[in-house]
C-alpha positions as a Python dict, from the first residue, in 0.01 Angstrom:
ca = {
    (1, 'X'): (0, 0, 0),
    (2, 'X'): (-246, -165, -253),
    (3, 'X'): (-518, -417, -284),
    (4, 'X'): (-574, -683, -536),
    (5, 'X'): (-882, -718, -736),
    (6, 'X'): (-930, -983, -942),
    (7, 'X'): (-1167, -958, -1252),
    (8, 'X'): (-1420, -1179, -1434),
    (9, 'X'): (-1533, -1133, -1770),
    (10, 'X'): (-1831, -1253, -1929),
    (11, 'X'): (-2088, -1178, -2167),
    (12, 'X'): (-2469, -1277, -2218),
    (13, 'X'): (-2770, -1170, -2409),
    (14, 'X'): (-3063, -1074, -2410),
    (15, 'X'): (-3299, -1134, -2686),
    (16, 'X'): (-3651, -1083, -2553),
    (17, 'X'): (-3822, -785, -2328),
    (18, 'X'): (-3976, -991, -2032),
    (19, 'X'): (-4132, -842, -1681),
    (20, 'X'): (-4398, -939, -1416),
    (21, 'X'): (-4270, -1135, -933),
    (22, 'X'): (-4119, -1407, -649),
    (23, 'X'): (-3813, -1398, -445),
    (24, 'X'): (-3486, -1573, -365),
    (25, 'X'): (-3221, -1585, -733),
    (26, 'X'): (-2917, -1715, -541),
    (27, 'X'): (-2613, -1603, -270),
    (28, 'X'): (-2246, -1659, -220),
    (29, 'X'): (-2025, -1635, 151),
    (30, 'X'): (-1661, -1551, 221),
    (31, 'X'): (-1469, -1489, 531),
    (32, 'X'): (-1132, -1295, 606),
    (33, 'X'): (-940, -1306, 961),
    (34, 'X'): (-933, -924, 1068),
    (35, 'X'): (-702, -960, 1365),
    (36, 'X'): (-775, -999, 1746),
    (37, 'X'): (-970, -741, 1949),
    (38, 'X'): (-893, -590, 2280),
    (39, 'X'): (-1022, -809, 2484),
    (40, 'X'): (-853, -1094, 2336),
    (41, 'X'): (-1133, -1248, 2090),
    (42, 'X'): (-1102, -1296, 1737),
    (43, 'X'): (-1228, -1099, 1482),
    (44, 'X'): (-1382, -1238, 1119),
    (45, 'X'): (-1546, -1061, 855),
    (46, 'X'): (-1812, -1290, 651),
    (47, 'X'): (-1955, -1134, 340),
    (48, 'X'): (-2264, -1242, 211),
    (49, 'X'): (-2396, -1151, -116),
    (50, 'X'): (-2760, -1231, -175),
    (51, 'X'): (-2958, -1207, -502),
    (52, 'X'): (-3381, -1177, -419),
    (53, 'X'): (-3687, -1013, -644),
    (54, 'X'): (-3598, -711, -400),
    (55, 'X'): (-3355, -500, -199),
    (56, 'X'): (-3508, -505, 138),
    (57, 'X'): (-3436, -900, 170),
    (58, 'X'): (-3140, -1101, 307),
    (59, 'X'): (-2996, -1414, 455),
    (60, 'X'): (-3085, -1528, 794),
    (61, 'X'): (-2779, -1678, 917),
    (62, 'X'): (-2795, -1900, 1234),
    (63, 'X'): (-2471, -2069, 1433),
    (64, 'X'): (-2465, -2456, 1313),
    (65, 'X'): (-2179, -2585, 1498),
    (66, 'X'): (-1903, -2455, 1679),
    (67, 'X'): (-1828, -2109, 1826),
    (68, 'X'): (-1983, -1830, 1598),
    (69, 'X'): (-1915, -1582, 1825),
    (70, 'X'): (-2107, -1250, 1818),
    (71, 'X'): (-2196, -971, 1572),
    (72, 'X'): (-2000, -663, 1678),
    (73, 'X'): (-2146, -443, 1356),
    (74, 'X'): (-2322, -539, 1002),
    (75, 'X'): (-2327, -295, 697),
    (76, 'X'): (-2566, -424, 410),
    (77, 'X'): (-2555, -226, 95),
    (78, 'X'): (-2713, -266, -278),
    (79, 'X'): (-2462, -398, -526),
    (80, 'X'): (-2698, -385, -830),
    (81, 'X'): (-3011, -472, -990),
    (82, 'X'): (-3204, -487, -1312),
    (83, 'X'): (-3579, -526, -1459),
    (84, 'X'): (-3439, -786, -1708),
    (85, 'X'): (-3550, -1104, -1553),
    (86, 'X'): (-3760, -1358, -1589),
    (87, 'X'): (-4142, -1331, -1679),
    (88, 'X'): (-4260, -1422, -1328),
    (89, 'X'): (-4049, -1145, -1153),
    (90, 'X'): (-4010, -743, -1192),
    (91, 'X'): (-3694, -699, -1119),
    (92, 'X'): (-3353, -870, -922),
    (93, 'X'): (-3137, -707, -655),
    (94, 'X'): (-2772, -809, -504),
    (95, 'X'): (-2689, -678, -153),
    (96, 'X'): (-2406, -746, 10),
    (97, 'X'): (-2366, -744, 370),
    (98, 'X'): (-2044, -712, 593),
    (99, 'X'): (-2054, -876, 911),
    (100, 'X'): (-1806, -836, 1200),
    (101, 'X'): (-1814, -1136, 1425),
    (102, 'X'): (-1635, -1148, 1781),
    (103, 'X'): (-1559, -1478, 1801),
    (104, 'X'): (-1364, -1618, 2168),
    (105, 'X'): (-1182, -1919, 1995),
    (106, 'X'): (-1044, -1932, 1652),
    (107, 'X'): (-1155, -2316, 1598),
    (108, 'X'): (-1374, -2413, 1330),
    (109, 'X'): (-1742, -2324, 1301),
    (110, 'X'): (-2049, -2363, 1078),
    (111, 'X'): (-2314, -2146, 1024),
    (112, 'X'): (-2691, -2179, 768),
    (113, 'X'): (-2928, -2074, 616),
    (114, 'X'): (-3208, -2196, 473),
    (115, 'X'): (-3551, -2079, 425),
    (116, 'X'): (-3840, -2057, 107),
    (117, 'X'): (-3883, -1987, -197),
    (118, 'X'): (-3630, -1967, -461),
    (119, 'X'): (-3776, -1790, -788),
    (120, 'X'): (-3992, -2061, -1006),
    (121, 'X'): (-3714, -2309, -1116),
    (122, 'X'): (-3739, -2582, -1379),
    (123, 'X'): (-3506, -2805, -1196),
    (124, 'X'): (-3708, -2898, -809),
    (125, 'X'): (-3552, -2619, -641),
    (126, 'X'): (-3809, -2469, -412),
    (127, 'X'): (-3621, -2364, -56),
    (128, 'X'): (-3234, -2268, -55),
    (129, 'X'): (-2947, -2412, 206),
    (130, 'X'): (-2666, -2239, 244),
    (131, 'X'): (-2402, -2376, 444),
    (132, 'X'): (-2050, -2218, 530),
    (133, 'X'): (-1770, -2358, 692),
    (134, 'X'): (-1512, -2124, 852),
    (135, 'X'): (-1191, -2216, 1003),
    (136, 'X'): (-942, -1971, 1083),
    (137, 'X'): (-703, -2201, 1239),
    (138, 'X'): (-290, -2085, 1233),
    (139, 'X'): (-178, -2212, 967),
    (140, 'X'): (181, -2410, 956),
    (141, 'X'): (269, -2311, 573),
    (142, 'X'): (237, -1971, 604),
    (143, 'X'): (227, -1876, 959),
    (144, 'X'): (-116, -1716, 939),
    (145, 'X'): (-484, -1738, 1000),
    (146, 'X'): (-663, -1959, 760),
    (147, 'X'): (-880, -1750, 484),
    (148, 'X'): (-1135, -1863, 218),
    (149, 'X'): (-1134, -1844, -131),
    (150, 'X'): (-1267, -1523, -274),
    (151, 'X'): (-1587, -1610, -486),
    (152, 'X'): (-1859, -1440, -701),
    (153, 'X'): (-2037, -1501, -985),
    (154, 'X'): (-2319, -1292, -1154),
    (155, 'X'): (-2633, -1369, -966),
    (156, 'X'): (-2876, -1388, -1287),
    (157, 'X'): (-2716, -1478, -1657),
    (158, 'X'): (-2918, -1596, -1930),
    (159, 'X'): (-2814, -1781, -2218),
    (160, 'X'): (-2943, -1883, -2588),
    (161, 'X'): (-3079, -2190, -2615),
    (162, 'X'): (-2834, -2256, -2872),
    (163, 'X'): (-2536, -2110, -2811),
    (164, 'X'): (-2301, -2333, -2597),
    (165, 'X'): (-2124, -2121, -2326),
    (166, 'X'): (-1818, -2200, -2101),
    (167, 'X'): (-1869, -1999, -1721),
    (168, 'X'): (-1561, -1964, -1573),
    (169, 'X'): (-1614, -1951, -1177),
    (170, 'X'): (-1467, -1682, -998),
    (171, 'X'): (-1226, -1858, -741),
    (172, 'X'): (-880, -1728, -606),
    (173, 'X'): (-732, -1846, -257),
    (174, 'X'): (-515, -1616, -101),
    (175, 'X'): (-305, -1877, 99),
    (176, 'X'): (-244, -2015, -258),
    (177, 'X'): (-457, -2333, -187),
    (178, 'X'): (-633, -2507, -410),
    (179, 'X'): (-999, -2457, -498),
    (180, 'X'): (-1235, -2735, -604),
    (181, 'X'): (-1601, -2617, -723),
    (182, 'X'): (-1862, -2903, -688),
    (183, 'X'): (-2235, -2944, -695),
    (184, 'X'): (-2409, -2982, -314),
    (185, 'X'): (-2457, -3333, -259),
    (186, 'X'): (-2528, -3297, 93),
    (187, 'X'): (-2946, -3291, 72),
    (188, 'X'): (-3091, -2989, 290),
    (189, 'X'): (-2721, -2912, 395),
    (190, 'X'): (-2605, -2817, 88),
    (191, 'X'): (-2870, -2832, -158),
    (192, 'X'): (-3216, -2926, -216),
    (193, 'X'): (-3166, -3110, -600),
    (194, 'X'): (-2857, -3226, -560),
    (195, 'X'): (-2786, -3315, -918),
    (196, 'X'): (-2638, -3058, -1144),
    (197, 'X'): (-2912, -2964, -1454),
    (198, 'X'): (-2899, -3164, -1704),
    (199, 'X'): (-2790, -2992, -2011),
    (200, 'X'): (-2461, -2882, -1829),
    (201, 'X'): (-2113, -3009, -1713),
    (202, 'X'): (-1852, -2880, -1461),
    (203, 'X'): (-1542, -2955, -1432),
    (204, 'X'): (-1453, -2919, -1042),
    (205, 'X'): (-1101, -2883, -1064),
    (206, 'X'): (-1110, -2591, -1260),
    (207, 'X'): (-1433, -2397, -1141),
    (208, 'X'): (-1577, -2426, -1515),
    (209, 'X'): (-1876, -2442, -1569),
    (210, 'X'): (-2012, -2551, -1948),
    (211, 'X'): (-2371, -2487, -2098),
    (212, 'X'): (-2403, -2746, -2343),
    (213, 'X'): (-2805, -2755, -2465),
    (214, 'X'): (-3128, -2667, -2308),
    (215, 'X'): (-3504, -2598, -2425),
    (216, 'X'): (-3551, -2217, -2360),
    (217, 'X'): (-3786, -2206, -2089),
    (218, 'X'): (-3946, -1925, -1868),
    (219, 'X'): (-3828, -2082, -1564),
    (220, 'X'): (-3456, -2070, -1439),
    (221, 'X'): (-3164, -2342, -1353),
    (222, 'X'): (-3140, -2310, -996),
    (223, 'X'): (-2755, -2411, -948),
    (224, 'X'): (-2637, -2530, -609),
    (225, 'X'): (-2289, -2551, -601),
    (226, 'X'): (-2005, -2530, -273),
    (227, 'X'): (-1687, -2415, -319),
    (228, 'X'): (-1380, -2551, -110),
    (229, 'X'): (-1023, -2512, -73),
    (230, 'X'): (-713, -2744, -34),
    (231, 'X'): (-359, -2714, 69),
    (232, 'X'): (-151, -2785, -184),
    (233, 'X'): (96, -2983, 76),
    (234, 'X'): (58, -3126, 386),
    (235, 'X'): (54, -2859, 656),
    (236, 'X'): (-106, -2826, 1033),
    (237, 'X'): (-402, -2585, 1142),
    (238, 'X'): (-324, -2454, 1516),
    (239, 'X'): (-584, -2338, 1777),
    (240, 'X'): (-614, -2109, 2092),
    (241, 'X'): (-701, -2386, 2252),
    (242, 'X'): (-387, -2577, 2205),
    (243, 'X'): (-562, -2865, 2005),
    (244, 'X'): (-384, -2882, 1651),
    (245, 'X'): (-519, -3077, 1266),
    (246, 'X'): (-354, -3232, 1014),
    (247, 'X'): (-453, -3131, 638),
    (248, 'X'): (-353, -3312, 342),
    (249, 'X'): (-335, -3224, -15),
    (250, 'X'): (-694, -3352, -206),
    (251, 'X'): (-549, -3632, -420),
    (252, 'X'): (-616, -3576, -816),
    (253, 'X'): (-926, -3821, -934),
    (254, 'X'): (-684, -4068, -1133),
    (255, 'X'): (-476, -4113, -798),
    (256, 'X'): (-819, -4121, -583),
    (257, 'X'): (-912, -4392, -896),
    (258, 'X'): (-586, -4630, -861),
    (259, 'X'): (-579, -4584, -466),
    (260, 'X'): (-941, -4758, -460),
    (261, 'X'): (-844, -5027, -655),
    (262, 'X'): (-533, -5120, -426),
    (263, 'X'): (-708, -5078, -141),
    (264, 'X'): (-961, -5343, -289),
    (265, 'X'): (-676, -5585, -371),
    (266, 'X'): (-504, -5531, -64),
    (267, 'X'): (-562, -5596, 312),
    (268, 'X'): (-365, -5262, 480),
    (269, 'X'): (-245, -5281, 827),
    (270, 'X'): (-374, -5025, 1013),
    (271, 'X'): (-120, -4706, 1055),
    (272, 'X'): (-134, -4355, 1173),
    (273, 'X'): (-17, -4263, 774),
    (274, 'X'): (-255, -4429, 616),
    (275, 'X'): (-402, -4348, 239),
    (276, 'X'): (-616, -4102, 268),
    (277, 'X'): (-911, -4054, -21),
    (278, 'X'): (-1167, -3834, 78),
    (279, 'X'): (-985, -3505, 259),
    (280, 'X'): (-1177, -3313, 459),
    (281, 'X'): (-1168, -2903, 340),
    (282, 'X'): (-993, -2618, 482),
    (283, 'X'): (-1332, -2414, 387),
    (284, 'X'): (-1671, -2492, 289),
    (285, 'X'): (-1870, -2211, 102),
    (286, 'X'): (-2155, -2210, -92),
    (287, 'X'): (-2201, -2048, -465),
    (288, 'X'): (-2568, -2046, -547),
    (289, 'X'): (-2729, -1858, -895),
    (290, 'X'): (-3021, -1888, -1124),
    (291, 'X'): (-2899, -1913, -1516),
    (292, 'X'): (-3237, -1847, -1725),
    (293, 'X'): (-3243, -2053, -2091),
    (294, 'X'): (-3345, -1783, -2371),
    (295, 'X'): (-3499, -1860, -2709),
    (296, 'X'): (-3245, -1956, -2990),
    (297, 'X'): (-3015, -1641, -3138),
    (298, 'X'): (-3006, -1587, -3497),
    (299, 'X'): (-2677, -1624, -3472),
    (300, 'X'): (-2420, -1755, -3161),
    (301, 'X'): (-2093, -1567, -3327),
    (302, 'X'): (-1994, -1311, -3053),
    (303, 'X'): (-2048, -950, -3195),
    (304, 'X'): (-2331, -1053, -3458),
    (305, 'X'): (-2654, -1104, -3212),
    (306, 'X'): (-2398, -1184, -2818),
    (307, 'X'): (-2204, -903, -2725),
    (308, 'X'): (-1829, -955, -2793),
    (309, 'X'): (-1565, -760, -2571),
    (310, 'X'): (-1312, -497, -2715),
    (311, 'X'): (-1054, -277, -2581),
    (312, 'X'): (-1022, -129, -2337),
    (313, 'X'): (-1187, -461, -2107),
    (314, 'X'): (-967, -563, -1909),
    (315, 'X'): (-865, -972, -1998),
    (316, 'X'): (-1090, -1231, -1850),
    (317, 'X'): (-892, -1286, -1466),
    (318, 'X'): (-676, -976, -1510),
    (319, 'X'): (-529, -869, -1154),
    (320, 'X'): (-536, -506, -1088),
    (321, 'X'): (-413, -274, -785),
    (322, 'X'): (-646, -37, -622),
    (323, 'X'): (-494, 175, -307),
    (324, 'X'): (-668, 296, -44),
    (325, 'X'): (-896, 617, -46),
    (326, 'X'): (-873, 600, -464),
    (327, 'X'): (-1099, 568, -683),
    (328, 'X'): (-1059, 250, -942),
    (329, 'X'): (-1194, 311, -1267),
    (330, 'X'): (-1252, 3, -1507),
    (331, 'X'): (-1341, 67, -1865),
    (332, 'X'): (-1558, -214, -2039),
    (333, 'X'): (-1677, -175, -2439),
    (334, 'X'): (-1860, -467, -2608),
    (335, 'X'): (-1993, -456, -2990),
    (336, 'X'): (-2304, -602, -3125),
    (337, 'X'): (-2348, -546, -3551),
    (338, 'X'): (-2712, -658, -3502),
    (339, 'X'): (-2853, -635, -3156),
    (340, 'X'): (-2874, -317, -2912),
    (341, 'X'): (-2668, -299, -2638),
    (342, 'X'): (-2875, -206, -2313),
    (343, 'X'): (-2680, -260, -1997),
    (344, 'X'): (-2380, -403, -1827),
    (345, 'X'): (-2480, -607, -1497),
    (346, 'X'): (-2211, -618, -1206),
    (347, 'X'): (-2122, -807, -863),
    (348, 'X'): (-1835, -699, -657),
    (349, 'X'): (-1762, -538, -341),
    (350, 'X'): (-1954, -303, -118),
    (351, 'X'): (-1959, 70, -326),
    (352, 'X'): (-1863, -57, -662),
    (353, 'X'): (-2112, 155, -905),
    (354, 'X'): (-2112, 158, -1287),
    (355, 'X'): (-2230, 429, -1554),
    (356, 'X'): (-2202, 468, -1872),
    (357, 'X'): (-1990, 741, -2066),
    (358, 'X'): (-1990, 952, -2368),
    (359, 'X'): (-1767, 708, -2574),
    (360, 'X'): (-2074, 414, -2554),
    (361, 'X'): (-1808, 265, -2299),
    (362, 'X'): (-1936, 89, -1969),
    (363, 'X'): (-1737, 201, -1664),
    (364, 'X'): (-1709, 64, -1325),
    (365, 'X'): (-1547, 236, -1012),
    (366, 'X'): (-1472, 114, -667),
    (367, 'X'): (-1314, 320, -393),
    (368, 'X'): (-1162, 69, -112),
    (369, 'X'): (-1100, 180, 255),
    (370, 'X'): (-887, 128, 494),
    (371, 'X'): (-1031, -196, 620),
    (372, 'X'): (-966, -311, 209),
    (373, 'X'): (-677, -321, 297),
    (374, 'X'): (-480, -640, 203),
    (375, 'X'): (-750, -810, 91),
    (376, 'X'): (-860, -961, -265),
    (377, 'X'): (-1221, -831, -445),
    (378, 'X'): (-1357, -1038, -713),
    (379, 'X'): (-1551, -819, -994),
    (380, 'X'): (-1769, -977, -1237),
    (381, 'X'): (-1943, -794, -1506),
    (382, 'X'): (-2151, -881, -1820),
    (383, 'X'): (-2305, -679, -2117),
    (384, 'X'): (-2668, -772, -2176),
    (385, 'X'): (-2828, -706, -2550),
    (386, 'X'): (-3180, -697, -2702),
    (387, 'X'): (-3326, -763, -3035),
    (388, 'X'): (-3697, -733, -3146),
}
């Protein structure tokens, strides 16, 4: 038997040697139903990846609402880290930790965090909230436990000044929902500046993010975004406790657009079916990052100053099977006539490590276990460069 991973390419450079401190860069959750335990309670794992200016920190995660159950085992462990930041830090670290919760009900919970300070930001962000919704209701489309989307994106990028970028969000759903990607607008929930920098756009539907123009700046974006998922028809979450919810596809903005002006022109009669606008997520999670603003590149033409990927990289959201107990070997090369290549940055899933080989070729390897099993494993990567 195999698991999926799914891949995320991207490349950034680097065009000045910075160095020098603070603390919190960014953090993403997900969740995956891992069966029921002997005494009848539920079992979920929540991952949590968090970026700080150091590997001994992490999220402090407290029970919002709901049943959150109880920690039955937590494994934290160092996904990577590099000096290349920003000039008021030395260095950045992503952990990952593993939690096994116990949970006596499978109904919906929520659980935060939020504390202080997020690196120096140009954009108000000072503390970080992190809120995550998990439901792991039976669902009626497929007959099984409600899971999240899988979600990562590089903790730290940088960018030209110049040099307009599209950021494709890591997002796949494997119920086969639909995932949205918006900014927090939910203030100290969600976010703390709830208004995406300006300077960028997203567009939700797709998880894409684009970097239009910025002043370079010392200070980083601080970008507070949530990810949710949809079903993509309408379908009914079951609980242990016998209670039952309807869910409803998320109407398309056009349809959202013509349904508000009927319902202006119109007096509806009340009904059990009415329109619905504003439908309420199967899973809430956040997707948090820092995105620093470089000085202008001689040139924006990927493979002149910006790395530009060759063969063998695998293509931007390639699938690929790993099976249990063996090792999974990616090879990643990128070309640069007139900068130096000096490092490929990675997040994925606990154990991933990366090297370098003999044939200037950037290699990342991942081993999954038995509890893999089944489950998908989003790997993002980027090759940084350096000129001057």
């Amino acid at each position: 038997m195999a698991t999926g991973l799914l891949l995320l390419l991207t490349s950034l450079a680097s065009l000045a040697a910075l160095a020098a401190a603070s603390h919190h860069f960014g953090g993403t959750v997900s969740f995956t139903y891992k069966g029921t335990n002997a005494d009848g309670t539920f079992q979920v794992a929540i991952r949590n990846r968090a970026t700080y200016d150091g590997c001994q920190y992490n999220h402090n995660w407290f029970c919002y609402t709901g049943n959150c159950g109880n920690v039955s085992s937590s494994q934290k462990s160092t996904i990577d880290g590099s000096t290349n930041v920003t000039s008021y830090n030395s260095q950045w670290c992503e952990t990952e930790t593993v939690e096994m919760r116990a949970v006596s009900t499978n109904t919906p919970f929520q659980m935060r965090s939020a504390s202080c300070c997020w690196i120096p930001t140009r954009n108000s962000v000072n503390h970080w909230r992190l809120n995550t919704l998990v439901d792991l209701g039976v669902r009626s489309d497929t007959g099984k436990p409600n899971s999240s989307p899988d979600i990562a994106i590089l903790p730290f990028m940088r960018v030209p000044a110049n040099c307009p970028r599209t950021y494709k969000l890591m997002s796949y759903d494997p119920d086969g929902d639909r995932v949205r990607c918006r900014y927090g607008n939910i203030p100290y929930v969600e976010c703390v500046n709830c208004n995406l920098p300006q300077g960028f756009h997203l567009d939700q539907d797709s998880c894409t993010l684009h970097y239009r123009n910025a002043s370079d700046n010392p200070r980083v974006f601080a970008f507070e975004m949530v990810v949710e998922d949809y079903p993509r028809g309408h379908m009914d979450l079951s609980y242990s406790d016998g209670s039952r919810t309807h869910k409803h596809p998320l109407l398309s903005r056009r349809k959202r657009s013509l349904l508000h002006q009927q319902l202006t022109t119109t007096s509806p009669t009340p009904s059990s079916s009415a329109p619905y606008v504003n439908s309420p997520p199967l899973s809430k999670l956040p997707l948090q990052f820092s995105l620093l603003v470089d000085p202008a590149a001689p040139s924006c033409q990927e493979g002149v100053f910006v790395p530009r990927f060759v063969s063998p990289t695998p293509e931007n959201g390639e699938h690929i099977q790993a099976e249990v107990n063996k090792e999974t070997e990616i090879r990643i090369r990128a070309v640069a006539t007139h900068s130096t290549l000096q490092n490929i940055i990675i997040s994925g899933p606990t154990n991933v490590s990366k090297s370098r080989n003999t044939h200037d070729e950037f290699v990342i390897r991942w081993t999954p276990t038995v509890d893999d099993l089944g489950d998908h494993y989003p790997v993002c990567f980027a090759v940084e460069s350096s000129t001057g």
